[in-house]
Structures are given as C-alpha cells and as structure tokens.
TORPA-4810 file (N, C-alpha, C, O; in nm, 3 decimals):
<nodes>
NODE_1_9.999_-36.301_-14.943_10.077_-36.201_-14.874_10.218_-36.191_-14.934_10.251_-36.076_-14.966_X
NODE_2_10.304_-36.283_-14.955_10.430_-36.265_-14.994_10.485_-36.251_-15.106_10.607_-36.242_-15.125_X
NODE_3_10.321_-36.246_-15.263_10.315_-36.205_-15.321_10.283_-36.040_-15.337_10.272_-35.973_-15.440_X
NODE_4_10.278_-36.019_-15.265_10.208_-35.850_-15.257_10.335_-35.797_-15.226_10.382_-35.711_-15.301_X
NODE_5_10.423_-35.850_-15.090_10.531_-35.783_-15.094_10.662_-35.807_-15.196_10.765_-35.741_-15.197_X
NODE_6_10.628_-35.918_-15.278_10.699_-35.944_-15.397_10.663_-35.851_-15.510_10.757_-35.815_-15.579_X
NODE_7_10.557_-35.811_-15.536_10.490_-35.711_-15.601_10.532_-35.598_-15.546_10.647_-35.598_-15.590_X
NODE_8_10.523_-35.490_-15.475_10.603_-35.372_-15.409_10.703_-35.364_-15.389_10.747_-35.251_-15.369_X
NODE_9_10.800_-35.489_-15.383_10.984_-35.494_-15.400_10.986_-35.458_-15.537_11.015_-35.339_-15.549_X
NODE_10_10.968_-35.511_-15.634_10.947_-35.510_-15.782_10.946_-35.413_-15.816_11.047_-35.377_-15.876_X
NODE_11_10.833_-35.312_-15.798_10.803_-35.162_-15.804_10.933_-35.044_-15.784_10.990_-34.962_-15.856_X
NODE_12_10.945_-35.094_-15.626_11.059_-35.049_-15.595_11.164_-35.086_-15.682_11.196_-34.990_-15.751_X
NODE_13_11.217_-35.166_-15.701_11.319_-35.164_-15.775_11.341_-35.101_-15.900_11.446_-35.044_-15.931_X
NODE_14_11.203_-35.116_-15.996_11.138_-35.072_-16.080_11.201_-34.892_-16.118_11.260_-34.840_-16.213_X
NODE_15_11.141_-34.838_-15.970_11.173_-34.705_-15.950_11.278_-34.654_-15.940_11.307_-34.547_-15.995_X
NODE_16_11.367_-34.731_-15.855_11.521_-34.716_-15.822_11.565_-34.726_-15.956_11.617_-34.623_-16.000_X
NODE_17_11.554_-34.848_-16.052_11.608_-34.774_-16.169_11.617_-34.699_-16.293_11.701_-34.666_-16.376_X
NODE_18_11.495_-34.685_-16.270_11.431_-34.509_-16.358_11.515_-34.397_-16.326_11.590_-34.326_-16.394_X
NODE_19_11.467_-34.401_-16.147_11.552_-34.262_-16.093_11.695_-34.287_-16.067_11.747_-34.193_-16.007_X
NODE_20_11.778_-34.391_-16.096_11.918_-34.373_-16.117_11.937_-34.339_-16.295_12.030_-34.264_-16.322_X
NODE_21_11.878_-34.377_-16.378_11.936_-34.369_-16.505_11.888_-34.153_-16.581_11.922_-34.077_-16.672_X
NODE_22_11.794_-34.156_-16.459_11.743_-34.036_-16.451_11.817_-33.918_-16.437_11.826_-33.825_-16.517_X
NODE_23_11.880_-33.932_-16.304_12.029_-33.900_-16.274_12.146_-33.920_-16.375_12.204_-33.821_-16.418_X
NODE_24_12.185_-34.052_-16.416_12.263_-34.047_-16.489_12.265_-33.952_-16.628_12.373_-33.900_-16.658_X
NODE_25_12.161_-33.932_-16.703_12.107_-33.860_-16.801_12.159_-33.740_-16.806_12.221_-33.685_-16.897_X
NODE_26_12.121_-33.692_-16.669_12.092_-33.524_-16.629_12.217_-33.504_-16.591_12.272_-33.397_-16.617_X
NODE_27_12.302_-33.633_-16.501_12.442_-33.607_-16.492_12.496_-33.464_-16.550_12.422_-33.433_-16.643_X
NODE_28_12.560_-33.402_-16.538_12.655_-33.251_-16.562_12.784_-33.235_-16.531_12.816_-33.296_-16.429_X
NODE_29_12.862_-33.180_-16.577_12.996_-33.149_-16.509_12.978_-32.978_-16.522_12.989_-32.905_-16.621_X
NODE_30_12.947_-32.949_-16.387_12.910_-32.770_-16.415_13.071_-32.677_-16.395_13.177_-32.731_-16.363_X
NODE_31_13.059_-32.587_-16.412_13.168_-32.534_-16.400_13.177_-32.503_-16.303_13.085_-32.466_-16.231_X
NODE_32_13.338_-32.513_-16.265_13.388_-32.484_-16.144_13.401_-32.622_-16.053_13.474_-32.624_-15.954_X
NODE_33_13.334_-32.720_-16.090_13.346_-32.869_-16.043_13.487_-32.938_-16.080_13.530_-32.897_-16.188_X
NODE_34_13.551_-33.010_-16.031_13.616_-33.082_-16.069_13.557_-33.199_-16.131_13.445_-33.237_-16.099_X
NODE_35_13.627_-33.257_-16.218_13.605_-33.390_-16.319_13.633_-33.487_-16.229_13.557_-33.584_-16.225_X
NODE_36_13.713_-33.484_-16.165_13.757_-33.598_-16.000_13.569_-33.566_-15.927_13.530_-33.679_-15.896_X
NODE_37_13.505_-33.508_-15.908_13.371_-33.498_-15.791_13.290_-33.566_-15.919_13.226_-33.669_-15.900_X
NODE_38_13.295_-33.513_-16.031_13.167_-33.541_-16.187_13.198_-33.715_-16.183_13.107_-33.797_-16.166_X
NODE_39_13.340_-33.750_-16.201_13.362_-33.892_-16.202_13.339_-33.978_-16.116_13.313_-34.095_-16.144_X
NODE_40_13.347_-33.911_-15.947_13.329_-33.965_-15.896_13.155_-34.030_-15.854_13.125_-34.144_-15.817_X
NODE_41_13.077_-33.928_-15.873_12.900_-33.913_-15.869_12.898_-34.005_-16.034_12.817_-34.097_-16.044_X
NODE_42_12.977_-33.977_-16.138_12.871_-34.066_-16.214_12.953_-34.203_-16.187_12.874_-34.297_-16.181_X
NODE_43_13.087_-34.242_-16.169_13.050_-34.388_-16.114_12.979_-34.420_-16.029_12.931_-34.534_-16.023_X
NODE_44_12.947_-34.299_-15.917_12.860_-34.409_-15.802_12.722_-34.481_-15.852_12.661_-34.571_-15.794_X
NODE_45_12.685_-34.407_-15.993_12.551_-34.439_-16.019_12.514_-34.521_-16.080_12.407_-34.582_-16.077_X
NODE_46_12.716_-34.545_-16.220_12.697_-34.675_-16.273_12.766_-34.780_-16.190_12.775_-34.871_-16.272_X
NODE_47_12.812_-34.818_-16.093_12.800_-34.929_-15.991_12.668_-34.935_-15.944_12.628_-35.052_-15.943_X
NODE_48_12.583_-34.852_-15.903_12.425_-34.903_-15.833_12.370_-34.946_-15.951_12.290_-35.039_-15.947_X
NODE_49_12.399_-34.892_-16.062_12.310_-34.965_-16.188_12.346_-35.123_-16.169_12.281_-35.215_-16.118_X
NODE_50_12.502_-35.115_-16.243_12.533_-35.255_-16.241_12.454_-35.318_-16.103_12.339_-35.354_-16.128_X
NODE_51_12.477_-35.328_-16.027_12.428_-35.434_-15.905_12.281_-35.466_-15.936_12.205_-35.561_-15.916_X
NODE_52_12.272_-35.333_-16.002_12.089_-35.394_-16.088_12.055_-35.441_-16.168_11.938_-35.431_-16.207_X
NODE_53_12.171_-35.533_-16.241_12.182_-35.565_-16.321_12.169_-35.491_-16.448_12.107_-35.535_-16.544_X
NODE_54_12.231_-35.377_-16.445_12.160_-35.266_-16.565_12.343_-35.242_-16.603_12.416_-35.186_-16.521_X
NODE_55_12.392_-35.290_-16.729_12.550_-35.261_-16.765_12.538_-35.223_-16.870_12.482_-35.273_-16.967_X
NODE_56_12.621_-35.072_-16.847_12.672_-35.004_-16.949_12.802_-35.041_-17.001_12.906_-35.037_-16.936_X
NODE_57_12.791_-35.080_-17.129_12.932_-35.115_-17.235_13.026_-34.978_-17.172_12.986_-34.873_-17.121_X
NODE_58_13.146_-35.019_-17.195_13.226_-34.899_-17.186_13.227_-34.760_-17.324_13.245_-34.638_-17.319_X
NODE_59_13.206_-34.829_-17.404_13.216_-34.694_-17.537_13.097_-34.635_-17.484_13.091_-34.512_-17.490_X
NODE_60_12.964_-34.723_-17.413_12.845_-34.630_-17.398_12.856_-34.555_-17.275_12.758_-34.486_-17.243_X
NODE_61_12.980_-34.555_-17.183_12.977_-34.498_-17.075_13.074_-34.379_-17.109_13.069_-34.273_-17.046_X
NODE_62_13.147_-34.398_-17.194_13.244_-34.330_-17.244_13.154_-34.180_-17.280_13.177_-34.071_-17.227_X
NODE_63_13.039_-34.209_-17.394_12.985_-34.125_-17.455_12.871_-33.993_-17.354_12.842_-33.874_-17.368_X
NODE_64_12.838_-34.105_-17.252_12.764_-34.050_-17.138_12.827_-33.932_-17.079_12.764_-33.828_-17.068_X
NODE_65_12.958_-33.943_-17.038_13.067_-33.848_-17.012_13.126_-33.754_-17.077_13.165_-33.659_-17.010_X
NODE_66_13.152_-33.752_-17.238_13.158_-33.650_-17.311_12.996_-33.573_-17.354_12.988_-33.451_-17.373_X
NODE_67_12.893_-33.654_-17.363_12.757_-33.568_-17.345_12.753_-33.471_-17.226_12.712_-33.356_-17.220_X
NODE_68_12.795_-33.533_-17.156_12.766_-33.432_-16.983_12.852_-33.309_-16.973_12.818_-33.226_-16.889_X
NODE_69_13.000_-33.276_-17.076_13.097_-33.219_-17.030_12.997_-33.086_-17.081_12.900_-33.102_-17.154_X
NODE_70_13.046_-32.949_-17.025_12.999_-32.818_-17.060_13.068_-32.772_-17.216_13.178_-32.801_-17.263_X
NODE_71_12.982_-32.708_-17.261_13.030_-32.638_-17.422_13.185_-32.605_-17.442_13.248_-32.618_-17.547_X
NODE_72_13.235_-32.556_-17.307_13.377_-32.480_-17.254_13.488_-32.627_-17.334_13.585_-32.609_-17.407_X
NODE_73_13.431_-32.760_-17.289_13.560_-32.862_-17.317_13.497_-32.941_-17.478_13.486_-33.061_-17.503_X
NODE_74_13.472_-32.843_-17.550_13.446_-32.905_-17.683_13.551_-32.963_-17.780_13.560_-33.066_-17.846_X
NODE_75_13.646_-32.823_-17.754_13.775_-32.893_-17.843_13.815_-32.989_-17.785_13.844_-33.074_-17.869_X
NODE_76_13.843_-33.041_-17.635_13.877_-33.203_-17.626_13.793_-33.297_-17.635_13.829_-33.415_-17.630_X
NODE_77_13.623_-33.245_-17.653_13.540_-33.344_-17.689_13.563_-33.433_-17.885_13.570_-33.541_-17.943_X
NODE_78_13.566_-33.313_-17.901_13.597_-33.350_-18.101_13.727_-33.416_-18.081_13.736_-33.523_-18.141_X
NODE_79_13.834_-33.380_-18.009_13.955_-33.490_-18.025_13.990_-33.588_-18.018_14.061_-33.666_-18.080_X
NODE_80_13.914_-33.581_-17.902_13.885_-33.758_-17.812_13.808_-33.814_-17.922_13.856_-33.904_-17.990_X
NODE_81_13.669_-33.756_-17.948_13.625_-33.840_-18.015_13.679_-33.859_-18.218_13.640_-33.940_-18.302_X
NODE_82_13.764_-33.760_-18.227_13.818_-33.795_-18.361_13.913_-33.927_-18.318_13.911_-34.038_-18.370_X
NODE_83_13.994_-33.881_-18.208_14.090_-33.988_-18.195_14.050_-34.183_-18.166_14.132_-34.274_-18.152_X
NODE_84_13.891_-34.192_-18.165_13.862_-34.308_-18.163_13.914_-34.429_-18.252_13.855_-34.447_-18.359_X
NODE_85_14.009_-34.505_-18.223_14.032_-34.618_-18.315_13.916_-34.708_-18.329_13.849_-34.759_-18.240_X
NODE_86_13.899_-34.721_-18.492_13.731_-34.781_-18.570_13.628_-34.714_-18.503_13.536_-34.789_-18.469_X
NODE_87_13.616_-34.600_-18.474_13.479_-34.520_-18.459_13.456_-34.568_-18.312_13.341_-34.533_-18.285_X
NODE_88_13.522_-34.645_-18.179_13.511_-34.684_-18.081_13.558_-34.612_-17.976_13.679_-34.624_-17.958_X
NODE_89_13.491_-34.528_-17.887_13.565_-34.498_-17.817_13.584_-34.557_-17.649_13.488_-34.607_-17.591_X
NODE_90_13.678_-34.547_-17.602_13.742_-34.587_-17.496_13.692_-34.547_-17.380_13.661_-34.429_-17.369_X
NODE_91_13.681_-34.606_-17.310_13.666_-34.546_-17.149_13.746_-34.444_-17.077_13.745_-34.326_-17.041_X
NODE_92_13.840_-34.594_-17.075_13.983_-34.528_-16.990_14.034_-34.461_-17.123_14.082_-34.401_-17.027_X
NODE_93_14.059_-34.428_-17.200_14.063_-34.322_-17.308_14.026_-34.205_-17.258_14.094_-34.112_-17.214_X
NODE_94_13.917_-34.220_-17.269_13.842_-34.072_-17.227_13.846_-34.016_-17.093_13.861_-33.894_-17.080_X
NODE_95_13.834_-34.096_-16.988_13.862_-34.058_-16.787_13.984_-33.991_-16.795_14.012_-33.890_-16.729_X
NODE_96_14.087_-34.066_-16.907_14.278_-34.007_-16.869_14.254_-33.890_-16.959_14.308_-33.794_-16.904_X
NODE_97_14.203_-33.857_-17.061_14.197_-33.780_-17.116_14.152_-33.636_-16.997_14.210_-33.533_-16.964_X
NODE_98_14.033_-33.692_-16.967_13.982_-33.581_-16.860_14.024_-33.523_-16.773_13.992_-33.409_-16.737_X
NODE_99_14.135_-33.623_-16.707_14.182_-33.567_-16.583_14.308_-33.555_-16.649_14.391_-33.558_-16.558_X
NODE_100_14.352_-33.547_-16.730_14.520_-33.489_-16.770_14.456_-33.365_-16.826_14.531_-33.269_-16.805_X
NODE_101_14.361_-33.334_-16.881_14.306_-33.220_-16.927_14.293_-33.133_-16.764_14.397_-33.076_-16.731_X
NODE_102_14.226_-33.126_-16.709_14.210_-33.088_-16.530_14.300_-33.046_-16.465_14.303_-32.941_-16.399_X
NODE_103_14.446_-33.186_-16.487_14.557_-33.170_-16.405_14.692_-33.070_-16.462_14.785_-33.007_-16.413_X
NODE_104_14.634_-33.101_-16.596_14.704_-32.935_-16.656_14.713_-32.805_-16.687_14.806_-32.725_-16.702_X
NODE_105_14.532_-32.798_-16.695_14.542_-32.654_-16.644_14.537_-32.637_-16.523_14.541_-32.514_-16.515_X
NODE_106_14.528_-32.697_-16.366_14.555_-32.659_-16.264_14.690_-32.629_-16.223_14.709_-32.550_-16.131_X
NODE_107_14.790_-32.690_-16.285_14.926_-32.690_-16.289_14.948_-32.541_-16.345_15.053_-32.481_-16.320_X
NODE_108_14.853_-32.487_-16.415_14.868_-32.368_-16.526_14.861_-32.251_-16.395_14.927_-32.149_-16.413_X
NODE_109_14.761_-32.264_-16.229_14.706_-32.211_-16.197_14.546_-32.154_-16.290_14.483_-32.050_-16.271_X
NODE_110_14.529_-32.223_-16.353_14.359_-32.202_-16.408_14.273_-32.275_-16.428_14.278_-32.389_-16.472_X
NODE_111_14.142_-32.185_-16.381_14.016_-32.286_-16.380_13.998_-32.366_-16.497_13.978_-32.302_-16.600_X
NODE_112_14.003_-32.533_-16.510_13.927_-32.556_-16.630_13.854_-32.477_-16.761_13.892_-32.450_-16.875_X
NODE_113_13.736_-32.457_-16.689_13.628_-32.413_-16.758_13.680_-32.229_-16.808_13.631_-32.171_-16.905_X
NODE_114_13.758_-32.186_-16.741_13.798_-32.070_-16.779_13.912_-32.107_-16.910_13.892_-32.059_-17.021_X
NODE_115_13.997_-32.171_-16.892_14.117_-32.244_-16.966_14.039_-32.275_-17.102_14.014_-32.177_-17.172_X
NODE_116_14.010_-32.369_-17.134_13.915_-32.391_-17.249_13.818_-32.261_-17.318_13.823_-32.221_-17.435_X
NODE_117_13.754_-32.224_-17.239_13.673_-32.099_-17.327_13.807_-32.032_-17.400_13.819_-32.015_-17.521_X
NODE_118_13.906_-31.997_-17.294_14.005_-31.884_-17.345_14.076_-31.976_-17.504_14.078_-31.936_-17.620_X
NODE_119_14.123_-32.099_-17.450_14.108_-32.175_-17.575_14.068_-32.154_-17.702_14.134_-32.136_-17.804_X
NODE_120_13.931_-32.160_-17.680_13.830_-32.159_-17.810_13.771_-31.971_-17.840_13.671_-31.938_-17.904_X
NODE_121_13.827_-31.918_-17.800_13.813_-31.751_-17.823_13.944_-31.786_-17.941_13.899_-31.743_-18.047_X
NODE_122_14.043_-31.828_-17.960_14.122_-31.809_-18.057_14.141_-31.893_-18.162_14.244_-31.883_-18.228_X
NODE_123_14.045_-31.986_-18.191_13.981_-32.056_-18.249_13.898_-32.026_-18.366_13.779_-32.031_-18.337_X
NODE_124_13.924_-31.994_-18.491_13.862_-31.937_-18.641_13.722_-32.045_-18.645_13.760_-32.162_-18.640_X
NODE_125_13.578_-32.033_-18.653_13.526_-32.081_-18.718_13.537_-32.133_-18.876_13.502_-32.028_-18.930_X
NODE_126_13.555_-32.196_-18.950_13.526_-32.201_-19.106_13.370_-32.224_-19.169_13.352_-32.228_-19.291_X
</nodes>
C-alpha cells in the first residue's frame, strides 16, 4: 500500500514538473503587459521549480527572459546581450535592464511595446 501511494506522489510530482517548465517555456511578455506582472509570473514558476529541486543558473534564467520578450524589445535584446561580459549574461543585468527600459518609457507617457516598434521604424537595416 504505501508503495502505491509512493508511486502516485512520484507521478505527481513527475507532472507538476513538466507542467511548470511547460509554462515556463511558453512564458510571454505580450503587449500591453507590464515586465513588473511577466517578472512577477515567471519568478513564481522558477521558485516552484527550485523547491523541486529543479535550478536554473542565472545566465540560463537570464536567457529565458530575453527569449520570452516580444519582437517590439529587440534592440534592447541585442544590447543586453552584446553587453555580456565573456559571453555571460547576467540576471540582475537583464531584470534592471527591463524595468529601466518600462520605467522610461512610462515616464515618456508611452506604451512600451508602442515605444520600441516606433524605435525600430527608424532603424536602417544593412
């Protein structure tokens, strides 16, 4: 018996962390969201990881977060990530990056995601 329910805890757990890293994956920062609600949902998911013993390095949590951002914040994606000292990038690098990016164009009165496109409209391909 207390193998069986040792066997179905297991499972469960099993599942719980499929469908958190599942989430984490699919994670998004859609437009019109704040990076404060995006940051806040993907830490909640890497704290339930961790407690599952499941730890993400910081450069790999780092990267999770510039994957998720929308096409709109590209030019601070290439910066951040040019600006990596030895090809490493930072955590808290990248979070302050995000929200000083956020907290300045709101200061501007403009949406993020509007701010950046208008950005990259004046922007030359080569």
């Amino acid at each position: 018996m207390w193998r069986k329910l040792e066997g179905l805890y297991e499972r469960k757990i099993a599942h719980n962390k499929a469908s958190l890293i599942k989430r984490l994956v699919s994670l998004k920062l859609k437009p019109g969201k704040s990076f404060f609600e995006y940051h806040s949902d993907f830490q909640d998911i890497i704290n339930k990881l961790t407690v599952m013993k499941i730890v993400f390095d910081d450069e790999l949590q780092a990267l999770f977060i510039l994957i998720s951002l929308p096409h709109s914040w590209e030019t601070l994606v290439v910066s951040i990530s040019n600006s990596a000292l030895d090809g490493v990038l930072s955590l808290d690098v990248t979070k302050e990056s995000m929200f000083n990016e956020e907290l300045r164009t709101k200061e501007m009165g403009v949406d993020i995601s509007q701010a950046l496109v208008v950005e990259n409209r004046g922007r030359r391909k080569s």
